[in-house]
DOROZA-306914 format. One record per residue (C-alpha): residue number from 1; y, x, z. Coordinates in nm, 3 decimals, always signed. Layout:
N
+-----+---------+---------+---------+
!   k !   north !    east !      up !
+-----+---------+---------+---------+
! NUM !       Y !       X !       Z !
...
+-----+---------+---------+---------+
END
This chain:
410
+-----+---------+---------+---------+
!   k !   north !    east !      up !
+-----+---------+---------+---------+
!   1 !  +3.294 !  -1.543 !  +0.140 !
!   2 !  +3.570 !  -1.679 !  +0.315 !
!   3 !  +3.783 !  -1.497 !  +0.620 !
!   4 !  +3.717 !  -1.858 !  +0.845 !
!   5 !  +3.344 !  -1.814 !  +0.731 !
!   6 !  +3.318 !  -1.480 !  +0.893 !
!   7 !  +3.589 !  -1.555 !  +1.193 !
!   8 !  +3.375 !  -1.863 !  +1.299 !
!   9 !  +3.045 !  -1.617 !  +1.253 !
!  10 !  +3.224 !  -1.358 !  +1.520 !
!  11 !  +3.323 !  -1.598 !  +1.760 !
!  12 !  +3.007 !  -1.782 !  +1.762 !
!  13 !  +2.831 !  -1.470 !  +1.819 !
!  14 !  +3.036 !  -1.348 !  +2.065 !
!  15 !  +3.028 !  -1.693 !  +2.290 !
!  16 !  +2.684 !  -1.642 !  +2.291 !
!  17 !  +2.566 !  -1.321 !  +2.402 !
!  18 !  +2.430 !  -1.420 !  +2.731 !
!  19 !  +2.207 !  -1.636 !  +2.515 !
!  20 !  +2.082 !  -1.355 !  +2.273 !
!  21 !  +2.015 !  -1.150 !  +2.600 !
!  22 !  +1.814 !  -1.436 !  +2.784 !
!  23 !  +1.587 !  -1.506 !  +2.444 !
!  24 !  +1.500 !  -1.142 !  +2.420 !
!  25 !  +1.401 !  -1.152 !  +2.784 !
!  26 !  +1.214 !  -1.435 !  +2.754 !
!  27 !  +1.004 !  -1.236 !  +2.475 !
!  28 !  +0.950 !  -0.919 !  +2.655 !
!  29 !  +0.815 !  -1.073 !  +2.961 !
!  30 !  +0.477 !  -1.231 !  +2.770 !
!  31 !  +0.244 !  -0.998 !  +2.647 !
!  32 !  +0.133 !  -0.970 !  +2.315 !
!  33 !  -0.009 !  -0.634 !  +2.301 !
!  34 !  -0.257 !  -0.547 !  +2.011 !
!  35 !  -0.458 !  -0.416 !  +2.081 !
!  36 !  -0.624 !  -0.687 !  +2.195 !
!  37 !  -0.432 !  -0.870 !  +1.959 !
!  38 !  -0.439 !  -1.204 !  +2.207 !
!  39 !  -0.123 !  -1.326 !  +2.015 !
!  40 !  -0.085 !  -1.687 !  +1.963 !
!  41 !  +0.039 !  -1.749 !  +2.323 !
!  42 !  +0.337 !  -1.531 !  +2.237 !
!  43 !  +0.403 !  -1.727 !  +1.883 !
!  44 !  +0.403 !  -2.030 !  +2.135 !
!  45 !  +0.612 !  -1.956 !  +2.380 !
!  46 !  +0.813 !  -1.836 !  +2.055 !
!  47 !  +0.822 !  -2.144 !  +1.910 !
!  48 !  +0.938 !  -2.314 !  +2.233 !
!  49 !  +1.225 !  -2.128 !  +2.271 !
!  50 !  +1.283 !  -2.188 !  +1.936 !
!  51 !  +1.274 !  -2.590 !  +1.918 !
!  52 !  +1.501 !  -2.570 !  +2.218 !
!  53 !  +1.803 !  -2.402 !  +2.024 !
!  54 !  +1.731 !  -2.706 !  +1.750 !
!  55 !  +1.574 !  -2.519 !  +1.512 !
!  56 !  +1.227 !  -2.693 !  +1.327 !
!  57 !  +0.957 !  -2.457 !  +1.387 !
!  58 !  +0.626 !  -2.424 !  +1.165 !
!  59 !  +0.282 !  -2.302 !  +1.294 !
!  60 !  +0.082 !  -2.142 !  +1.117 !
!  61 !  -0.232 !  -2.065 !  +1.263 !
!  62 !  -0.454 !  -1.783 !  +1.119 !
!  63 !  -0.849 !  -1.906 !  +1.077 !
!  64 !  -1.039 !  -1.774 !  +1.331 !
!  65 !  -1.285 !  -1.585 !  +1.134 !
!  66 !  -0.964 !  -1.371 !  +0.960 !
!  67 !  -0.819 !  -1.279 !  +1.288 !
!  68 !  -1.182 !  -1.166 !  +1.380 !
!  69 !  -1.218 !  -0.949 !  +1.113 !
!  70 !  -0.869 !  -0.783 !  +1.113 !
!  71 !  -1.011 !  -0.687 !  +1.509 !
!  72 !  -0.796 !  -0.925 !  +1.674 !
!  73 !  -0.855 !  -1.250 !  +1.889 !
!  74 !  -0.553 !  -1.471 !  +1.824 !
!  75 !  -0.282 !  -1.497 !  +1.592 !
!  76 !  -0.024 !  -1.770 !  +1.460 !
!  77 !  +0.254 !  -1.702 !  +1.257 !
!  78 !  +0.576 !  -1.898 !  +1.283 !
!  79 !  +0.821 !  -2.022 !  +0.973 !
!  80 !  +1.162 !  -2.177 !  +1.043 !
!  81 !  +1.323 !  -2.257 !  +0.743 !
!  82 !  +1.696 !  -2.369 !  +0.692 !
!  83 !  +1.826 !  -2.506 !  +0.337 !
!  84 !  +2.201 !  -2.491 !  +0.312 !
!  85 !  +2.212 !  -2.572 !  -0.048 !
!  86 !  +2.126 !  -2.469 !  -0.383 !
!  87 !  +2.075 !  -2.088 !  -0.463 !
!  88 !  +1.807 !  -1.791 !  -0.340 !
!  89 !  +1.601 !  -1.816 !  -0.054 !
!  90 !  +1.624 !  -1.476 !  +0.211 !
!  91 !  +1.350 !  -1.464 !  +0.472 !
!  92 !  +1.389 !  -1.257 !  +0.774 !
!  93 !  +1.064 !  -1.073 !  +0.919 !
!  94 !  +1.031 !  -0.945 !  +1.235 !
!  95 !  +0.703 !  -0.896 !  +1.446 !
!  96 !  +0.649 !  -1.040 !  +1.755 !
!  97 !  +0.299 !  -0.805 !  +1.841 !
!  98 !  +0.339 !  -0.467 !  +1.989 !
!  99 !  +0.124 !  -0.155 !  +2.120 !
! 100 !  +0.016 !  -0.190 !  +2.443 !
! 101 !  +0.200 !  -0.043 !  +2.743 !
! 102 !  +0.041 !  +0.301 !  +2.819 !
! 103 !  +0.096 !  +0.511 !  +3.126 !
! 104 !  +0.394 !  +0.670 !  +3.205 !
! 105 !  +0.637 !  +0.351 !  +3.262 !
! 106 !  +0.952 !  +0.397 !  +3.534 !
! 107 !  +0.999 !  -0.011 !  +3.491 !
! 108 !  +0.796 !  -0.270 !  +3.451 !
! 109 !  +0.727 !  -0.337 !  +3.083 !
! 110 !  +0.746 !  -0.679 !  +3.082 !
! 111 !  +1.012 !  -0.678 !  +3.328 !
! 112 !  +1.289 !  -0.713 !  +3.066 !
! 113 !  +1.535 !  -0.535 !  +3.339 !
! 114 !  +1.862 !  -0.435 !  +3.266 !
! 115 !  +2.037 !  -0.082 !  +3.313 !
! 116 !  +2.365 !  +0.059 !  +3.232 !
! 117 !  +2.352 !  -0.199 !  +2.902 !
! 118 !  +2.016 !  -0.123 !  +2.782 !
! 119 !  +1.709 !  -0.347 !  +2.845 !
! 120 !  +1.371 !  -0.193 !  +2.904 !
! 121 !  +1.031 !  -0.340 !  +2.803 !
! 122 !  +0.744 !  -0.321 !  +2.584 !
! 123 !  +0.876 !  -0.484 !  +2.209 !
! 124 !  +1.245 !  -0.504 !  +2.315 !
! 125 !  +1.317 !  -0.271 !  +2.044 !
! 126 !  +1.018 !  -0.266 !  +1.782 !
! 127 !  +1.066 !  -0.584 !  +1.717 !
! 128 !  +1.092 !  -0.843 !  +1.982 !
! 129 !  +1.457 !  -0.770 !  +1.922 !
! 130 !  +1.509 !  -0.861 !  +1.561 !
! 131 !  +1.336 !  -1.251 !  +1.714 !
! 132 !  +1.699 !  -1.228 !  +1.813 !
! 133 !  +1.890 !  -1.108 !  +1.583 !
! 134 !  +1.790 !  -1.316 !  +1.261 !
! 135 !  +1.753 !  -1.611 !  +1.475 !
! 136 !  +2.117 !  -1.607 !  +1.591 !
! 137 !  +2.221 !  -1.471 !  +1.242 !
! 138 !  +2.094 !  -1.810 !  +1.153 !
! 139 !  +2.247 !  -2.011 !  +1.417 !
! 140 !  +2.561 !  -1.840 !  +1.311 !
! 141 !  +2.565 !  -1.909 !  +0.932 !
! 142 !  +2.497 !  -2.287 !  +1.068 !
! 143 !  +2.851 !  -2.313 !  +1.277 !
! 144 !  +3.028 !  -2.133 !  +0.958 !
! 145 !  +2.913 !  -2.387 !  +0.711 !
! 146 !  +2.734 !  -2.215 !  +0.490 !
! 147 !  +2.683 !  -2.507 !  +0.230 !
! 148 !  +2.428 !  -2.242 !  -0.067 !
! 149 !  +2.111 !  -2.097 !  -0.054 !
! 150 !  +1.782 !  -2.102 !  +0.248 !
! 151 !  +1.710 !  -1.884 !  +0.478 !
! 152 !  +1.379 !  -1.846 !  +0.630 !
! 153 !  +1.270 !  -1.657 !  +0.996 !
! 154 !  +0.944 !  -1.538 !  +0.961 !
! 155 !  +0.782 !  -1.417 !  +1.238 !
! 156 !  +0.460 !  -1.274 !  +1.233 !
! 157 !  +0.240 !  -1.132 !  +1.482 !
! 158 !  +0.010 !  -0.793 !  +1.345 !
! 159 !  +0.191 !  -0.565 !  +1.240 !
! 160 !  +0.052 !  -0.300 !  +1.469 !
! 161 !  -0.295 !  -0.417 !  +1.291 !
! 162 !  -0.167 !  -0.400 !  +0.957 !
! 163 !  +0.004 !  -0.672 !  +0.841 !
! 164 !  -0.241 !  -0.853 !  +0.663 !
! 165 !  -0.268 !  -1.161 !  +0.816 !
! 166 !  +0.074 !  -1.157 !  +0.907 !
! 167 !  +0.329 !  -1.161 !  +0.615 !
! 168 !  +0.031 !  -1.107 !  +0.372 !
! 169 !  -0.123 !  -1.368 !  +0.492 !
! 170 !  +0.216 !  -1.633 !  +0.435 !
! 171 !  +0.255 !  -1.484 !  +0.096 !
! 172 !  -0.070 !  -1.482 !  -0.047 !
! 173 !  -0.144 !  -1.875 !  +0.130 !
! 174 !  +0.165 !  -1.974 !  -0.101 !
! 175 !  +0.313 !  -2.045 !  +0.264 !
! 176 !  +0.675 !  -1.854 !  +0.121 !
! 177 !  +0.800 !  -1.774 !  -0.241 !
! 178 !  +1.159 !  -1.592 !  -0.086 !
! 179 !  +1.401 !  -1.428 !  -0.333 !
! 180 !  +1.474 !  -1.179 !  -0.123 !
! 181 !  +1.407 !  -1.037 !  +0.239 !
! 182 !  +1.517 !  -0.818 !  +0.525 !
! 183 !  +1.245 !  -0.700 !  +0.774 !
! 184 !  +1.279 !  -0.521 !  +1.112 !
! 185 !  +1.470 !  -0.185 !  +1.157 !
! 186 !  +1.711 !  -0.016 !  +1.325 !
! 187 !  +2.063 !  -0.059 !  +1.328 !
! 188 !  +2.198 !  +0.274 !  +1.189 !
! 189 !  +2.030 !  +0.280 !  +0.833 !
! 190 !  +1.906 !  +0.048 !  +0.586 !
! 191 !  +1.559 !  +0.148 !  +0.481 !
! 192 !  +1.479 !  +0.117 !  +0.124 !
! 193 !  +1.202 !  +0.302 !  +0.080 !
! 194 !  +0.903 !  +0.418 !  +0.301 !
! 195 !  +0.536 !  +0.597 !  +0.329 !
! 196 !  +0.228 !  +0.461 !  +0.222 !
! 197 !  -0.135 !  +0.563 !  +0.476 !
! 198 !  -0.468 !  +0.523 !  +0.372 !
! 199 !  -0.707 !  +0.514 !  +0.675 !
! 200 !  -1.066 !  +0.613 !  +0.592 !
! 201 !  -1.368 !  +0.646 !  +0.784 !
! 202 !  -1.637 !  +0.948 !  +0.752 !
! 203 !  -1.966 !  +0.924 !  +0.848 !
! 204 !  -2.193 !  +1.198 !  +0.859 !
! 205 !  -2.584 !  +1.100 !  +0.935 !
! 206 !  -2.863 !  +1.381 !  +1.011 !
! 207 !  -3.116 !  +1.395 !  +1.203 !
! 208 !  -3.168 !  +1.445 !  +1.572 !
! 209 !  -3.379 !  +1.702 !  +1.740 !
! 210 !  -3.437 !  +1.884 !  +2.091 !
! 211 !  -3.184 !  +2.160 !  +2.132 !
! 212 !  -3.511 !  +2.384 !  +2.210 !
! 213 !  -3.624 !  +2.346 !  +1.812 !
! 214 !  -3.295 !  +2.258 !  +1.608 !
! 215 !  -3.470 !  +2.376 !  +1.358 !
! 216 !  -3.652 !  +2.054 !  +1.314 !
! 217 !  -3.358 !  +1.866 !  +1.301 !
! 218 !  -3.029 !  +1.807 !  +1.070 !
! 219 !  -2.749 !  +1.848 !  +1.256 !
! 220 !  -2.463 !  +1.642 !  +1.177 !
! 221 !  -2.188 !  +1.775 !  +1.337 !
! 222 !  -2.203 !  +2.127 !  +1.098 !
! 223 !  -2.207 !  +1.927 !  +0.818 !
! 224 !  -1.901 !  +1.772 !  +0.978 !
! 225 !  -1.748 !  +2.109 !  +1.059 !
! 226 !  -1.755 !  +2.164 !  +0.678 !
! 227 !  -1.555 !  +1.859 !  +0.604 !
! 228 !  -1.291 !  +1.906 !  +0.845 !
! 229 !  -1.262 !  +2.287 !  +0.731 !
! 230 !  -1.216 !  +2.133 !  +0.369 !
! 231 !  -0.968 !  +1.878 !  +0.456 !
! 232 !  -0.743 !  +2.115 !  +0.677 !
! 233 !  -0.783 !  +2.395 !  +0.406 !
! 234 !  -0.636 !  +2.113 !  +0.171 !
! 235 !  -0.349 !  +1.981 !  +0.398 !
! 236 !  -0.187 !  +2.349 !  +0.375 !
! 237 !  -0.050 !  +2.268 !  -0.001 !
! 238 !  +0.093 !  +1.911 !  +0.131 !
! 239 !  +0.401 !  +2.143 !  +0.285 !
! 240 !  +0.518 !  +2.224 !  -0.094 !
! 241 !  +0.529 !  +1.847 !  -0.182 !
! 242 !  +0.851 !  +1.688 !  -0.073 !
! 243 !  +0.935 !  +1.355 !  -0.157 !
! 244 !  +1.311 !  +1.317 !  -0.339 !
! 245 !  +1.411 !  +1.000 !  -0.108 !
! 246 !  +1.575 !  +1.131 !  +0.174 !
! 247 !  +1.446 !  +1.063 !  +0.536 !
! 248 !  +1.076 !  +1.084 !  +0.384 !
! 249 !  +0.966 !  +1.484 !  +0.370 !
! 250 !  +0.567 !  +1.567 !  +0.297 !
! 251 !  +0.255 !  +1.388 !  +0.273 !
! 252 !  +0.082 !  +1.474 !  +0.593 !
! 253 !  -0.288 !  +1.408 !  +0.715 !
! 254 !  -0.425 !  +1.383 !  +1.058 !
! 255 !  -0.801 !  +1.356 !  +1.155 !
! 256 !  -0.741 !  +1.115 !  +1.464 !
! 257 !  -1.050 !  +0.967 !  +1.592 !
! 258 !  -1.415 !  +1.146 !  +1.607 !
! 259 !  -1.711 !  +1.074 !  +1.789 !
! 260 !  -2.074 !  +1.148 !  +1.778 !
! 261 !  -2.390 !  +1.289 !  +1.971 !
! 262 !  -2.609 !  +1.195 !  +2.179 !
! 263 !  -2.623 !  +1.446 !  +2.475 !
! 264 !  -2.585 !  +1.818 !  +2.538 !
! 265 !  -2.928 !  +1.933 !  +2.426 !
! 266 !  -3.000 !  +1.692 !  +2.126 !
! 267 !  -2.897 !  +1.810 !  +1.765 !
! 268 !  -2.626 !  +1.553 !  +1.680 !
! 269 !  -2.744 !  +1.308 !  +1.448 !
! 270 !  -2.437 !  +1.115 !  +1.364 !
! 271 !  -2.071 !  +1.154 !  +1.340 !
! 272 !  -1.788 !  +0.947 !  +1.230 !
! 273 !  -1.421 !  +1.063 !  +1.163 !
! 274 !  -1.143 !  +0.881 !  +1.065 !
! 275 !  -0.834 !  +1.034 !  +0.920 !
! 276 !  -0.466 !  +0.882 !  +0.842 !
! 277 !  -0.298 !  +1.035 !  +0.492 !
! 278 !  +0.023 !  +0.976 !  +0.460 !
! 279 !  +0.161 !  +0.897 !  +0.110 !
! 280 !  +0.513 !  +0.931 !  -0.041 !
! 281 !  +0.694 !  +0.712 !  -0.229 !
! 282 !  +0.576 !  +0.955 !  -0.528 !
! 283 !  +0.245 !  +0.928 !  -0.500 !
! 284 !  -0.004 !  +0.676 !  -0.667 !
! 285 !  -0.268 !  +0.575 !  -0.352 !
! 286 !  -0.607 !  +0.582 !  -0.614 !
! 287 !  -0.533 !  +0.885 !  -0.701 !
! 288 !  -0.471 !  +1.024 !  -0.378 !
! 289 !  -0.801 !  +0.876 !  -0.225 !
! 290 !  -1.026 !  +0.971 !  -0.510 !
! 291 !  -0.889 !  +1.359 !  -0.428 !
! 292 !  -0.968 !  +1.314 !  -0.096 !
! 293 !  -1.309 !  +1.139 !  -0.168 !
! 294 !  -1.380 !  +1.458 !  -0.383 !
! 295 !  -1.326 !  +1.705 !  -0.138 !
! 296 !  -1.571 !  +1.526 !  +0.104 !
! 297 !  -1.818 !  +1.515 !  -0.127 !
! 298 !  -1.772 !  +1.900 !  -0.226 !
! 299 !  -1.763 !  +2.025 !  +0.117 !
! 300 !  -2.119 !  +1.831 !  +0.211 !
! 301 !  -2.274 !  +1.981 !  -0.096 !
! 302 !  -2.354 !  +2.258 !  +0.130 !
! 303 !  -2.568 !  +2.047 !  +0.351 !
! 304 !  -2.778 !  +1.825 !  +0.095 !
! 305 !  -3.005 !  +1.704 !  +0.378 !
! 306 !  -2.717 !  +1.529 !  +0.561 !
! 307 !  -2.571 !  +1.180 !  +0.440 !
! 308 !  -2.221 !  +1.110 !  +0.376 !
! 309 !  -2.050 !  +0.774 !  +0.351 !
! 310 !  -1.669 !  +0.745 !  +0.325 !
! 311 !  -1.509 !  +0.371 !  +0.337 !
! 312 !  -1.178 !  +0.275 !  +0.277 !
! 313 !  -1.035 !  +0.126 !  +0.616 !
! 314 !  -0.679 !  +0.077 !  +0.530 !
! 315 !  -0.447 !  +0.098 !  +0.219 !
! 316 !  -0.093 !  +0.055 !  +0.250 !
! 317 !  +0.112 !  +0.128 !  -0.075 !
! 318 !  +0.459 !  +0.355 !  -0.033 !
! 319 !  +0.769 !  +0.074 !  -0.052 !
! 320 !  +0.954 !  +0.147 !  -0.338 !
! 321 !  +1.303 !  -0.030 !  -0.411 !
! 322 !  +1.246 !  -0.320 !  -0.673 !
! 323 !  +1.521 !  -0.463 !  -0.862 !
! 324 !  +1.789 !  -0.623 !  -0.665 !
! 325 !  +1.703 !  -0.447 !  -0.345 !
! 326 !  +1.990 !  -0.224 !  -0.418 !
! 327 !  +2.232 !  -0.483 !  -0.377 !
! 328 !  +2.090 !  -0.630 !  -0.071 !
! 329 !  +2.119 !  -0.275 !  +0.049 !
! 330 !  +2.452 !  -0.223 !  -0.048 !
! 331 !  +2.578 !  -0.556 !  +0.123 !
! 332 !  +2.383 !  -0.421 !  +0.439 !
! 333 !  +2.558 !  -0.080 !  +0.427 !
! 334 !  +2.857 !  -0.189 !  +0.407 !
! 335 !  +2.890 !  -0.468 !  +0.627 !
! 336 !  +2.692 !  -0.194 !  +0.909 !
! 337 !  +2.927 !  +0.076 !  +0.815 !
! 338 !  +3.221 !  -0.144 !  +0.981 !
! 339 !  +3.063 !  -0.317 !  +1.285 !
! 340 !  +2.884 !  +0.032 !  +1.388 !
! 341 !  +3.207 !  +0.219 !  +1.350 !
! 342 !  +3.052 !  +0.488 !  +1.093 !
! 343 !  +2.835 !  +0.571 !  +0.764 !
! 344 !  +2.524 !  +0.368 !  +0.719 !
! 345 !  +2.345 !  +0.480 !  +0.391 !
! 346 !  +1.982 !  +0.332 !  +0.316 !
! 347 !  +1.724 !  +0.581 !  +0.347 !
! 348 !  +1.358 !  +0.639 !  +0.398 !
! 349 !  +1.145 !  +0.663 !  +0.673 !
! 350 !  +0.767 !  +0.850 !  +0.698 !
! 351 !  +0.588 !  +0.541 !  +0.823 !
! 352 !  +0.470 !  +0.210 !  +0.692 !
! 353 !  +0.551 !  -0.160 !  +0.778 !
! 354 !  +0.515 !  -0.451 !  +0.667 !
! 355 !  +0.787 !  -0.464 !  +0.423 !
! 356 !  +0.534 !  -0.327 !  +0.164 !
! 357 !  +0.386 !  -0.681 !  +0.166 !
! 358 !  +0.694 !  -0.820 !  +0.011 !
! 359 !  +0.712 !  -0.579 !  -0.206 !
! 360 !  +0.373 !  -0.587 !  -0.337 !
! 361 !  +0.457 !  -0.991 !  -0.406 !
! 362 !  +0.747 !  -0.882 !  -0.586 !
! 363 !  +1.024 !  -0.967 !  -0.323 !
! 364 !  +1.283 !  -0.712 !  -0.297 !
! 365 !  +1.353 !  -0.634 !  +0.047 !
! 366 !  +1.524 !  -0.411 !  +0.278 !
! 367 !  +1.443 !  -0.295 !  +0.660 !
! 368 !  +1.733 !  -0.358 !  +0.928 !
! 369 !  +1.759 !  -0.485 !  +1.266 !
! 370 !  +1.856 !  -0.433 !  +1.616 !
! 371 !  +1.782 !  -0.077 !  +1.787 !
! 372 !  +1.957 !  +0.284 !  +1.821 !
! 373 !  +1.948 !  +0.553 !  +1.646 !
! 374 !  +1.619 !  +0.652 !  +1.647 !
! 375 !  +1.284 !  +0.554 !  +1.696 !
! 376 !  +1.311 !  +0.835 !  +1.933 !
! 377 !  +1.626 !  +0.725 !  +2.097 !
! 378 !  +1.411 !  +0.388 !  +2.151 !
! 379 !  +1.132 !  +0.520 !  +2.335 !
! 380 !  +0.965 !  +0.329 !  +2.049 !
! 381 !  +0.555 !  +0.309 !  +2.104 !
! 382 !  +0.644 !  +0.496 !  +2.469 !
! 383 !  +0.671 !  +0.451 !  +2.826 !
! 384 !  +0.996 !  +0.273 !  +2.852 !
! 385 !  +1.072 !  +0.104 !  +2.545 !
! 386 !  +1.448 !  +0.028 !  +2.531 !
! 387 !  +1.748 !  -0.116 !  +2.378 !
! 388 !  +2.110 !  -0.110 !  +2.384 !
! 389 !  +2.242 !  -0.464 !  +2.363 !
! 390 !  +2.542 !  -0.367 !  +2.220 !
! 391 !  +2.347 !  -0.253 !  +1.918 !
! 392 !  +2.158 !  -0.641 !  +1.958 !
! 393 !  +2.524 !  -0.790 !  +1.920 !
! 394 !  +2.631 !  -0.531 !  +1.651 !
! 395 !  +2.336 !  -0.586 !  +1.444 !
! 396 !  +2.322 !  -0.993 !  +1.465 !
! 397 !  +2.683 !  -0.961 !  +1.320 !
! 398 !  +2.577 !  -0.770 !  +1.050 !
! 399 !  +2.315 !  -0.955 !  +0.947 !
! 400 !  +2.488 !  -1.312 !  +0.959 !
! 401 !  +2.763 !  -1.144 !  +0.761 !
! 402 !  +2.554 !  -0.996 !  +0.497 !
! 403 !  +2.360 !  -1.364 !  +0.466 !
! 404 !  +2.692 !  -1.499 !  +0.395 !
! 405 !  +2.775 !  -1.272 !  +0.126 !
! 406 !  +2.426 !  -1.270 !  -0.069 !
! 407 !  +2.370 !  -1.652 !  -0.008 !
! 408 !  +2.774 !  -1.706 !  -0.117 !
! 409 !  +2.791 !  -1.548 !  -0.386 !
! 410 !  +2.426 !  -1.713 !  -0.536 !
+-----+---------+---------+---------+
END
């Protein structure tokens, strides 16, 4: 890695900010919020922008009947791919789909506005942003001659619906076989290792009956009651677990969604629940659902006239480092550690993404990108979602740089 290399990567960079900053504007202001999941506009518009820097875009539309049934009503994800020469291949991730707005917005949130250095808008931080900084990384490594190795954007749109007809979805299609990858983050850690969730879905079916003779009915919401005592009774001992990779801390559990009845004075004859479990890196997902399948079953032993059904909504295995992520992680430490002007360590986080799907297919793979400290500090999944540019320019830098180094040295 040579000191022109990296000179002509800095002053590329820098005579283009103004272009980074319209590009990430251009993304915030067109919806793609999914929920609904109305997303192939977005990957269009996208791709547009795209073709206009030069770059060769792919489309990759996802059949119909797939996006249906992962409960969303358009999605196409885009490849750009850019061979330099021989050696690995390092795709970039990012997702271009993001929670809808929500109440509570000072600006508009797909007004892409501007104050005091920070831009506001739904996506400009989680991870509209990282559109940005991988494609410029890219554009970058082009005007420094890179002459080894491919890198590949890939830009996917449902990550807020799991992932898997997003990166999943180009891996298991045979779409990408990278060597390596580097999805979405923030710019102040490089994230190595994360939580797994399993989402499943109770349903608990009795019988309904006139609130005058309940009696003559099976009520389904006691048999309920039982459940959720169990499962809360059980989420006390998740406090003494504590995962060893930093950032991570406990499994945790929520019950998040439950509905059921019929009116005031009927004897409820169905309810459904659906809880989230958390997983640590440490913990193996069958064995963690067949626990929790257990203790269902044992707490509606109690109430043998009621029916219960559990199904499996959502498994997302705990990213674990494979080998050679710790040198992609050490080449993004250090390289961060100098442009943000302190320590940046990998560590874990106590959510999901989908960097588990490279994982799962083998590809080692580390999480960084454009944002502040904090998903906190970003107003991430809130009312006025926001991002310092400087940390846009910062993290483009670091990214190009540690391209050059990985794809350099082969």
């Amino acid at each position: 890695m040579t000191d022109t290399a990296q000179q002509a990567i800095r002053a590329f960079l820098e005579q283009t900010r103004d272009a980074q900053v319209r590009f990430l504007a251009e993304l915030v202001k067109v919806p793609s919020d999914n929920p609904a999941g109305d997303c192939a506009p977005h990957a269009e518009r996208a791709a547009a922008l795209l073709e206009a820097m030069g770059l060769t875009v792919e489309r990759h539309p996802v059949p119909a009947e797939l996006v249906r049934a992962n409960g969303m009503i358009s999605a196409t994800n885009l490849i750009v791919r850019r061979r330099f020469g021989d050696g690995p291949t390092v795709a970039l991730n990012a997702h271009g789909d993001v929670v809808p707005p929500g109440e509570g917005w000072t600006r508009d949130p797909y007004g892409a506005e501007v104050v005091d250095g920070w831009m506001y808008g739904r996506g400009v931080a989680v991870s509209k942003s990282d559109f940005v900084t991988y494609t410029y990384a890219l554009l970058a490594l082009e005007k420094a001659g890179l002459d080894r190795g491919t890198v590949e954007l890939h830009l996917t749109y449902d990550e807020e619906a799991g992932g898997e007809i997003g990166p999943k979805w180009l891996l298991d299609e045979g779409l990408t076989k990278p060597d390596f990858a580097i999805a979405a983050g923030f710019s102040y850690g490089v994230v190595t290792a994360h939580n797994g969730c399993l989402h499943l879905e109770v349903e608990v079916t009795g019988k309904s009956a006139h609130a005058a003779l309940p009696m003559t009915g099976i009520d389904a919401l006691e048999a309920t009651t039982a459940i959720l005592g169990a499962l809360y009774e059980h989420r006390k001992g998740y406090a003494g677990t504590v995962s060893a990779v930093g950032g991570i801390g406990s499994p945790q559990l929520t019950v998040g969604l439950i509905k059921g009845g019929i009116n005031t004075n009927v004897v409820p004859d169905r309810v459904t629940l659906r809880l989230d479990r958390r997983m640590i890196p440490e913990e193996a997902p069958e064995t963690v659902e067949e626990t929790l399948r257990a203790l269902i079953a044992d707490a509606a032993t109690a109430f043998p006239k009621a029916r219960v059904e559990v199904r499996r909504i959502l498994l997302a295995r705990p990213l674990t480092p494979l080998p050679g992520t710790d040198r992609l992680a050490a080449v993004l430490c250090a390289h961060a550690s100098r442009v943000m002007g302190e320590p940046v360590e990998t560590k874990g986080v106590p959510l999901y993404t989908d960097a588990r799907h490279y994982s799962d297919a083998g590809v080692p793979i580390a999480l960084f990108g454009a944002g502040p400290h904090t998903i906190e500090e970003a107003n991430a999944h809130r009312a006025d979602e926001r991002l310092p540019l400087s940390d846009l320019f910062k993290a483009t830098e670091v990214v190009a740089l540690s391209l050059l180094e990985v794809l350099g040295e082969g």
